[in-house]
C-alpha positions as CSV (number, residue, x, y, z in Angstrom):
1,X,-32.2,90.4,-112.6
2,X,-35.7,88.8,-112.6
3,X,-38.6,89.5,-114.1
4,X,-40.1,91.8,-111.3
5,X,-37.2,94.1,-111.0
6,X,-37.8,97.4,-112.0
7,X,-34.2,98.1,-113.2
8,X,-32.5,96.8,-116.3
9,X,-29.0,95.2,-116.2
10,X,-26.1,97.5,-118.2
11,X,-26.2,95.4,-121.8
12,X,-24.2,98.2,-123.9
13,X,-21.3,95.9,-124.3
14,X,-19.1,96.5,-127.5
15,X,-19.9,94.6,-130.5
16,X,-16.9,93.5,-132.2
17,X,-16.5,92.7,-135.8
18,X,-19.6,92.9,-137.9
19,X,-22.1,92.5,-135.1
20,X,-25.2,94.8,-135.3
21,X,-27.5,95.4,-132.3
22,X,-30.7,95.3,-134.0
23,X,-30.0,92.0,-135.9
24,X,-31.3,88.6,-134.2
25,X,-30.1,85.4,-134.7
26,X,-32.7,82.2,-133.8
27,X,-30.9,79.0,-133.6
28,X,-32.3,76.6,-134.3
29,X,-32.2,72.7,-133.7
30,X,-34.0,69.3,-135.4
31,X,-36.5,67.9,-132.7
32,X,-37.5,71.7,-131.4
33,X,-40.8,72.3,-130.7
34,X,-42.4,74.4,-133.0
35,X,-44.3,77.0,-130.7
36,X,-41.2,78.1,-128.8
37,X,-39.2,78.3,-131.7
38,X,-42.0,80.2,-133.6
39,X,-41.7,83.1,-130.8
40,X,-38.3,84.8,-131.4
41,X,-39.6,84.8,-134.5
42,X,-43.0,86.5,-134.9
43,X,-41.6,88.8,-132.2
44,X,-38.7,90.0,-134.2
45,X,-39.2,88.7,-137.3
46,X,-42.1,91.0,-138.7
47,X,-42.3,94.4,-140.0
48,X,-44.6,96.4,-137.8
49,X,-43.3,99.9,-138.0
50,X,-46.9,101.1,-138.5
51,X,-47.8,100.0,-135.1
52,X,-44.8,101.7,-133.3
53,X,-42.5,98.7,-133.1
54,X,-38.8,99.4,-134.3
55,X,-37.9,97.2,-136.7
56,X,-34.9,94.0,-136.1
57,X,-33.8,92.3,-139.1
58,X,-34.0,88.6,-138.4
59,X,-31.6,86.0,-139.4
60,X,-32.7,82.3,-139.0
61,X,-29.3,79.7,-138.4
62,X,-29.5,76.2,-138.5
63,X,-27.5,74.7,-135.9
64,X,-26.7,71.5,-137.3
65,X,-26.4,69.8,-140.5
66,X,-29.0,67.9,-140.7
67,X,-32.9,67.8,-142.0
68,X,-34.6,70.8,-139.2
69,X,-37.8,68.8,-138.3
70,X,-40.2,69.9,-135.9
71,X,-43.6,69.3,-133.9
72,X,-46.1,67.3,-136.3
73,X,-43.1,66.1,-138.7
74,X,-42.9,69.5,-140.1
75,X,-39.9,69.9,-141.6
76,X,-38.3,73.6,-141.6
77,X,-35.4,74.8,-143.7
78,X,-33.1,77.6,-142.1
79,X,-31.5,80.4,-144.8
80,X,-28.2,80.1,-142.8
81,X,-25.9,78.6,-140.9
82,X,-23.8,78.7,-138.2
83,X,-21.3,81.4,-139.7
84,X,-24.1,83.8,-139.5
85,X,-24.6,83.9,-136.1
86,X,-21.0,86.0,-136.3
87,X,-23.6,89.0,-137.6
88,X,-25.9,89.2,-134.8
89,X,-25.9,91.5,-131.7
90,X,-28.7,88.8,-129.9
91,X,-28.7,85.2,-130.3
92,X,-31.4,83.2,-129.6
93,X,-32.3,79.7,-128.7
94,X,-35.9,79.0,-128.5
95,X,-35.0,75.3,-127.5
96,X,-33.3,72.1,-127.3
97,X,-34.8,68.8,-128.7
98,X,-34.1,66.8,-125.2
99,X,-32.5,67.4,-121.7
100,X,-30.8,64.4,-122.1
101,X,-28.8,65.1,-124.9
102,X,-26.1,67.2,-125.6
103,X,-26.0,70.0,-128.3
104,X,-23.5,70.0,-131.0
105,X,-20.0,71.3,-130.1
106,X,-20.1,73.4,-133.6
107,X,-22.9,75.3,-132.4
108,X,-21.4,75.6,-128.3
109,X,-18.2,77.3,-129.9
110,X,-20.2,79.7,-132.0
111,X,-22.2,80.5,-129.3
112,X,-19.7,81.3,-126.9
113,X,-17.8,83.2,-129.7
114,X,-20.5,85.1,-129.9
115,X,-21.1,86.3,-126.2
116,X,-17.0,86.8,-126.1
117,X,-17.6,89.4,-129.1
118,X,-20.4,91.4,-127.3
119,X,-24.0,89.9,-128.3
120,X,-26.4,89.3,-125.9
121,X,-27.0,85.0,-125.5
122,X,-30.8,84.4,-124.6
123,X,-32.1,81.1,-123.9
124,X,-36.2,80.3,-123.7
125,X,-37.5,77.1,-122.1
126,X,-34.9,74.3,-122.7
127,X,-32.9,76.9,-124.5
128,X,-30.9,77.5,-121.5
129,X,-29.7,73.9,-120.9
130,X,-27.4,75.1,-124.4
131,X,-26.3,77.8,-123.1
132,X,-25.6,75.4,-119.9
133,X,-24.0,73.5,-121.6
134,X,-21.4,76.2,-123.4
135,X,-20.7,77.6,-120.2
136,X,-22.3,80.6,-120.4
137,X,-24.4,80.5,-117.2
138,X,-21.7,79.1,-114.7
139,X,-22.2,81.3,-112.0
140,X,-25.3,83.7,-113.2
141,X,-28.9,83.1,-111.8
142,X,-31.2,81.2,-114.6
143,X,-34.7,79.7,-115.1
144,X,-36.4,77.6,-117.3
145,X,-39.6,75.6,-117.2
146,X,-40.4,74.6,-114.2
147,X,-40.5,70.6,-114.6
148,X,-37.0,70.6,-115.7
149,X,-35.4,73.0,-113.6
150,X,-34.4,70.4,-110.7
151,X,-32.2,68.5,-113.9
152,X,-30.9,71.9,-114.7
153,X,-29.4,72.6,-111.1
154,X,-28.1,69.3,-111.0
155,X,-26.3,68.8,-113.8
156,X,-24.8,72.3,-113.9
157,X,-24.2,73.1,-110.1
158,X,-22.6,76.4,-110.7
159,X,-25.7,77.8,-112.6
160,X,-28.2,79.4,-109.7
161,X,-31.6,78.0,-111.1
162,X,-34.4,79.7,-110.0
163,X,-38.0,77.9,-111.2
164,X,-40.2,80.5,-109.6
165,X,-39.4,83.5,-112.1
166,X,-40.8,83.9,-115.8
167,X,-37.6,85.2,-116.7
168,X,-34.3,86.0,-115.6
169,X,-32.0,89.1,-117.2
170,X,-28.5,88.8,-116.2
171,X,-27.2,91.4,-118.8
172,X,-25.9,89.8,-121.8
173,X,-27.1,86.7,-121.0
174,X,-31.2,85.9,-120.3
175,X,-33.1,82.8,-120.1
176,X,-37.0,82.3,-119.4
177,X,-39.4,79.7,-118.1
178,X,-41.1,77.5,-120.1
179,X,-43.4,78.3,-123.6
180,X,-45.7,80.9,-123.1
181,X,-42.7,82.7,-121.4
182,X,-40.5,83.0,-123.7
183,X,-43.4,86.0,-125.0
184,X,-42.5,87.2,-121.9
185,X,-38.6,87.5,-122.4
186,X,-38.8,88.7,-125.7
187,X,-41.2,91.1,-124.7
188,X,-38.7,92.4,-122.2
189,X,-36.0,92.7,-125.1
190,X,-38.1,94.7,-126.9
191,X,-39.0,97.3,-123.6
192,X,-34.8,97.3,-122.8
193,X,-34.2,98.0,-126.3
194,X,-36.9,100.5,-127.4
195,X,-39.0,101.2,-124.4
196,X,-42.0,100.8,-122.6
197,X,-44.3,102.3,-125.4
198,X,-42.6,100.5,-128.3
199,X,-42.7,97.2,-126.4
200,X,-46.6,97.9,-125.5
201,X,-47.6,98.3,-129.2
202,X,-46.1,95.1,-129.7
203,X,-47.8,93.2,-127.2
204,X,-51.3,95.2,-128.2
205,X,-50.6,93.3,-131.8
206,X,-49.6,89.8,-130.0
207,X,-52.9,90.2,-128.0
208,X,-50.9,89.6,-124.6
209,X,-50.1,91.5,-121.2
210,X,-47.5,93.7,-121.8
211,X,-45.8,92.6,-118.6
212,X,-47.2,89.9,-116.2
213,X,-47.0,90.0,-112.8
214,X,-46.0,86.3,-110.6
215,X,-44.2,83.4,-111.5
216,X,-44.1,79.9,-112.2
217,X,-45.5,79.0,-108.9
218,X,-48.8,79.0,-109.7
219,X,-47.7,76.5,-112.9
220,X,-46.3,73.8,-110.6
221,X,-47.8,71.1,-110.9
222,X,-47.2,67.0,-109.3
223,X,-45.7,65.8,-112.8
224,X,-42.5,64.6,-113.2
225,X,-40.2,64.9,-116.8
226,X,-42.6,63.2,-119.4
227,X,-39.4,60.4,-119.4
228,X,-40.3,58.7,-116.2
229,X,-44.1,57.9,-117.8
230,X,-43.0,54.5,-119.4
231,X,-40.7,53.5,-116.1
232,X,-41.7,51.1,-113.9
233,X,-40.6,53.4,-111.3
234,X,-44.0,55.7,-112.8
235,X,-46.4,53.4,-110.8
236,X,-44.3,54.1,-107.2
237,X,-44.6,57.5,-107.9
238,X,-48.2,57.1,-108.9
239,X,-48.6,55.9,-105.7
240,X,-46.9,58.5,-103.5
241,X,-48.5,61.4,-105.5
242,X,-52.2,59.7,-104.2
243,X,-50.9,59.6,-100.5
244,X,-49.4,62.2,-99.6
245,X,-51.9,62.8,-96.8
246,X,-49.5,59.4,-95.4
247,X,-46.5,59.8,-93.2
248,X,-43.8,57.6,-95.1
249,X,-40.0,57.9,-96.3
250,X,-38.1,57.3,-99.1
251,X,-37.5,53.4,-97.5
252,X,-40.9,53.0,-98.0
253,X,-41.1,54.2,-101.6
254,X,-37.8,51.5,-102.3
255,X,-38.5,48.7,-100.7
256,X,-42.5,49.3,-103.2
257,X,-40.3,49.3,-106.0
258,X,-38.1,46.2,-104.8
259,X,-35.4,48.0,-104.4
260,X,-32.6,48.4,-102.2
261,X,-32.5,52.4,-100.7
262,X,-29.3,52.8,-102.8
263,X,-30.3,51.7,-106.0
264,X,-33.7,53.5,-105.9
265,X,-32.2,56.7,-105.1
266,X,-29.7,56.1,-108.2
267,X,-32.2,55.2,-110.2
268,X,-34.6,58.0,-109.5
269,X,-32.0,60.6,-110.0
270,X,-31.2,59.3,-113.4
271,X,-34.8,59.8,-114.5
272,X,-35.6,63.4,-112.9
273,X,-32.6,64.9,-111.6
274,X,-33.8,65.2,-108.3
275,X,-33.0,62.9,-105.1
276,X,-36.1,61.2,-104.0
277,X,-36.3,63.0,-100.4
278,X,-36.0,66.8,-102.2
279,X,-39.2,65.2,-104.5
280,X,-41.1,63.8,-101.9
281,X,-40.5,67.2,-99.8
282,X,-41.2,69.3,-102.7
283,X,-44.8,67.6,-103.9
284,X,-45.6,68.0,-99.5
285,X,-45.3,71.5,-100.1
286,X,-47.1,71.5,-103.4
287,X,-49.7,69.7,-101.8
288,X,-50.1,72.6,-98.7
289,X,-50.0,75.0,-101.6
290,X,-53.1,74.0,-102.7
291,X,-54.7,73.3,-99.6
292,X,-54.0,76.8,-98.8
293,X,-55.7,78.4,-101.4
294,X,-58.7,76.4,-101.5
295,X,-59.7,75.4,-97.9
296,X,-59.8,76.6,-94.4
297,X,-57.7,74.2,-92.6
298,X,-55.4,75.4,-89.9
299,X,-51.8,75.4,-91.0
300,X,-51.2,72.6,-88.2
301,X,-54.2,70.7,-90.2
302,X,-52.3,71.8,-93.5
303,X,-49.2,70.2,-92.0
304,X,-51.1,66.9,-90.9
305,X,-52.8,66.2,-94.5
306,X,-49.6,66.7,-96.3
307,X,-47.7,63.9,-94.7
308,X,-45.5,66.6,-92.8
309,X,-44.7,64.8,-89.1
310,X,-45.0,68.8,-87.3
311,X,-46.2,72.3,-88.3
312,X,-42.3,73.2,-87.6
313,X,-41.2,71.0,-90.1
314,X,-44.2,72.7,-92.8
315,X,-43.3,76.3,-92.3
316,X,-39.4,75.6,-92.9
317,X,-39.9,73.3,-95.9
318,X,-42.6,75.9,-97.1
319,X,-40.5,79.0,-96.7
320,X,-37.6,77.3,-98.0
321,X,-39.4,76.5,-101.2
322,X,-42.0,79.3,-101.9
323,X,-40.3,82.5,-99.9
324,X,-43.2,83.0,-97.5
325,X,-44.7,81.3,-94.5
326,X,-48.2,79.3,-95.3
327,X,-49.9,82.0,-93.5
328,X,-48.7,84.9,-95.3
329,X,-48.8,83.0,-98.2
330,X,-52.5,82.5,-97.7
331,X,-53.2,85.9,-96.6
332,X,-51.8,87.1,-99.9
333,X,-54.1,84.5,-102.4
334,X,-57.2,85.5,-100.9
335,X,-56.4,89.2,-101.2
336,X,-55.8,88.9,-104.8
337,X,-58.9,86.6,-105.2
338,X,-61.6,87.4,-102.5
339,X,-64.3,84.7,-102.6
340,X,-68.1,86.3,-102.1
341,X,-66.5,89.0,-99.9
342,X,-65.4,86.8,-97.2
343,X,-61.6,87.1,-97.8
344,X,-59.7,90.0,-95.9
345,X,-58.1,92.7,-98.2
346,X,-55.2,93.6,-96.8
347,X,-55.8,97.6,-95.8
348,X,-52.0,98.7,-95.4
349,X,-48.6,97.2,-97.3
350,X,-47.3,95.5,-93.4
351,X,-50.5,93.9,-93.3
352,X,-48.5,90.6,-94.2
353,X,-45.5,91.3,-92.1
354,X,-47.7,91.8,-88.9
355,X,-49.6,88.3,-89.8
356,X,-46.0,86.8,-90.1
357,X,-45.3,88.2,-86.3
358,X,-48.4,86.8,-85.2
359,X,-48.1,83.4,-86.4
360,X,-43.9,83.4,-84.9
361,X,-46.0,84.7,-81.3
362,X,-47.7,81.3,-81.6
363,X,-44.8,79.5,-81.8
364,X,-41.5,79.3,-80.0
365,X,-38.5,81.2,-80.9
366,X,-36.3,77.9,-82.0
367,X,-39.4,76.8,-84.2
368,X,-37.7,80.1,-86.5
369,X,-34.5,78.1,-87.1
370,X,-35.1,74.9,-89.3
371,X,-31.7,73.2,-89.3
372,X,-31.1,71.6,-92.6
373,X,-30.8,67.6,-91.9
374,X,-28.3,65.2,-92.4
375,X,-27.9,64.2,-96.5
376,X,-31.1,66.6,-97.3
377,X,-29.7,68.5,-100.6
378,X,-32.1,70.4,-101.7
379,X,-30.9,73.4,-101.6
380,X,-33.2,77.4,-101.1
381,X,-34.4,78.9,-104.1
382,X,-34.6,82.5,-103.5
383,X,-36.1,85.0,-105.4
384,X,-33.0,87.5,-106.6
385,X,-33.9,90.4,-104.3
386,X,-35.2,88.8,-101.5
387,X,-33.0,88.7,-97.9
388,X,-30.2,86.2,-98.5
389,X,-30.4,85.9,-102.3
390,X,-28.1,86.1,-104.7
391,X,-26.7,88.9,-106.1
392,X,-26.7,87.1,-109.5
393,X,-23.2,87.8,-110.5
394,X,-20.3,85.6,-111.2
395,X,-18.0,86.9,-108.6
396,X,-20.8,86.5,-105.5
397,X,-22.6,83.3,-105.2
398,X,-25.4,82.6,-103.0
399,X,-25.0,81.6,-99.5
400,X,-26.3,78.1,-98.5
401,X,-26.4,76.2,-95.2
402,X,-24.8,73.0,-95.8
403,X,-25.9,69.4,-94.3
404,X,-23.4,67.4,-92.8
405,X,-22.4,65.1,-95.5
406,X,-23.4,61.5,-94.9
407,X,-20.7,58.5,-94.3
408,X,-20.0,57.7,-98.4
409,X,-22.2,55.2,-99.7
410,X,-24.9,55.6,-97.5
411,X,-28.2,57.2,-99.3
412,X,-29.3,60.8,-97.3
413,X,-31.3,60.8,-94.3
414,X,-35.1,60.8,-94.2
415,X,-35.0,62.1,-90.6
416,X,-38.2,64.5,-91.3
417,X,-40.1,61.0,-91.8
418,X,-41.2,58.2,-88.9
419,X,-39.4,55.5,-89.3
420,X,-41.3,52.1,-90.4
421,X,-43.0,50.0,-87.6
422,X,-39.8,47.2,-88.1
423,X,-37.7,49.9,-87.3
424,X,-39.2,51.2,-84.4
425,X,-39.3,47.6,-82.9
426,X,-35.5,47.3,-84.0
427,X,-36.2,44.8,-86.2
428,X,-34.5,44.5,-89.6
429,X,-36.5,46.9,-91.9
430,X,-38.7,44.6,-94.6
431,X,-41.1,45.3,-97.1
432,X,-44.0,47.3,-95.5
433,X,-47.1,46.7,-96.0
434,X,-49.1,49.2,-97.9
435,X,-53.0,49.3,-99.1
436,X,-52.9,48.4,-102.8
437,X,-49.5,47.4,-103.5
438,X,-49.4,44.9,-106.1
439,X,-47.3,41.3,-105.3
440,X,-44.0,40.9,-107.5
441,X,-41.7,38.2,-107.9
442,X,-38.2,39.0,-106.2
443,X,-36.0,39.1,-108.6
């Protein structure tokens, strides 16, 4: 379930042993930062029973056995271990130190112990690349923050990431987006546990919306994993981010870096998780995005300044990505933030729908179908919900059209793209030449 469904998933599983509902376990790690793992516990670590809020009884677990240190050199000590964690009817993890890194197999087995026995596993931020990791999300829909969610899908295929929601309820296991929403998720806990009122008081006292509205789509952002900052592949990227008005491909991005196709694609992957064509496709529709909400360009001009070679090729990559077509999704900004009275409020709820119907007349009927091309892998991110989605369960993944796969070895197609001038004149493809690129020895 995500965070704008108006149901609440069945999570009155049988606690075995000495589990209690309304005791929490926080795990925590060395290397967390200290605002995520600070949440779980204000939120259900402090008596306020004079406000309305039913009371949890908190149990902090260190979940390794080493010095717990934290953002600033702050070093934290934990009351218990591992073995209490065998208590708790939640378990939660605010965070993991690093995505590259793997938690500690001690604290994996005692975390899927505990889901087996009944509690209720619940992963904020980076948290959920632990669960990942102990198999507890194979097959369930999960978010996380947005700049790591492409490393999330691709290192655990099975999980059905989602970067668009705050947070995602899937029962007896849960997992949110990045900082500020893990207040969201616990939150949420608090209103499936005790209510709407009970979870209302508590936000009244945390000085926060009791339940926002939207996702992380207005968070995204151009960044890429603070790990690529110090690579020399940084200043490639650099460049791309400042030109994305430019038609170029992926060739052009290697042969700046002085590399060959293959070993720029490996090497980009390493550093964000993503293949260099779903980045470059994804920071095109970023770019629309905000062209979208703060200009007046046609969509066809929208298409043109974000590098995109038709408006065809826009409105699939946009849909694909963000659920909506760049018309509706203008149509919807400006109603929520009219500008000096010029934007249009829309009147009745098929207000979108008929400006949707209206920009398909324009168009003709084939422009509807956007045929996935040949090595693209970036694959749709619905919201749960929406038509085609997934249902979010174990037993019914989602359904996904499938590029033909390319011959082995050779690196996926950046048919979207021109090709390069040497190309086009069938010569052998060199190094282009591109305003600002600075000379390097080969090498």
């Amino acid at each position: 379930m995500s965070q704008d469904s108006t149901t609440v998933p069945e999570t009155s599983r049988k606690l075995s042993g000495r589990r209690r509902r309304e005791i929490v376990a926080v795990l925590l790690f060395s290397g967390g930062p200290i605002f995520e793992s600070s949440i779980p516990l204000s939120v259900f670590g402090i008596d306020r029973q004079d406000a309305g809020v039913p009371r949890y009884r908190l149990l902090v677990c260190a979940g390794e056995d080493v010095p717990l240190r934290t953002t600033g050199g702050l070093e934290l000590t934990a009351p218990y271990g591992l073995e209490a964690l065998s208590r708790a009817g939640t378990v939660v993890v605010p965070a993991w130190r690093s995505i590259t890194q793997p938690p500690p197999a001690a604290a994996l087995d005692a975390l899927r112990r505990a889901h087996e026995e009944g509690a209720r596993i619940v992963g904020l931020c980076t948290g959920a690349f632990v669960l990942a990791a102990a198999g507890l999300l194979d097959g369930r829909p999960a978010t996380t923050h947005w700049m790591y969610a492409p490393t999330l899908a691709k290192r655990y295929p099975s999980v059905h990431v989602d970067p668009r929601e705050l947070f995602v309820d899937d029962g007896d296991v849960l997992t949110s987006a990045g900082t500020a929403a893990g207040i969201d998720l616990c939150l949420h806990i608090v209103r499936t546990d005790h209510g709407a009122d009970a979870a209302g008081a508590l936000a009244r006292r945390l000085v926060v919306p009791p339940r926002r509205s939207g996702g992380q789509e207005r968070y995204l952002d151009r960044s890429l994993p603070e790990e690529i900052g110090a690579d020399p592949l940084a200043e490639v990227v650099a460049w791309a981010l400042e030109h994305l008005h430019e038609q170029f491909d992926v060739e052009a991005l290697a042969a700046r870096a002085y590399m060959s196709r293959r070993t720029f694609d490996r090497r980009f992957r390493s550093l964000t998780g993503s293949a260099p064509l779903q980045w470059l496709i994804t920071q095109r529709v970023l770019q629309a995005q905000r062209l979208l909400e703060t200009s007046d360009y046609s969509v066809d001009e929208v298409a043109g300044r974000c590098g995109f070679r038709s408006p065809v090729a826009l409105r699939g990559h946009f849909r694909r990505q963000l659920g909506s077509s760049p018309a509706a999704y203008r149509a919807a900004y400006r109603a929520r933030r009219p500008q000096g009275g010029a934007a249009e409020r829309p009147d009745r709820p098929d207000r979108l729908e008929r400006l949707e119907r209206l920009e398909r007349a324009d168009r003709p009927d084939r422009a509807e179908v956007i045929e996935p091309r040949a090595g693209d892998h970036s694959l749709p991110l619905r919201r749960p919900g929406a038509p085609g989605a997934s249902t979010g369960h174990a037993g019914h993944p989602p359904h996904h059209h499938h590029a033909p796969h390319p011959e082995p070895g050779k690196p996926e197609s950046d048919a979207y793209a021109p090709r390069l001038p040497e190309q086009a004149a069938g010569r052998a493809p060199g190094r282009p030449s591109l305003p600002g690129q600075r000379e390097r020895p080969v090498g």
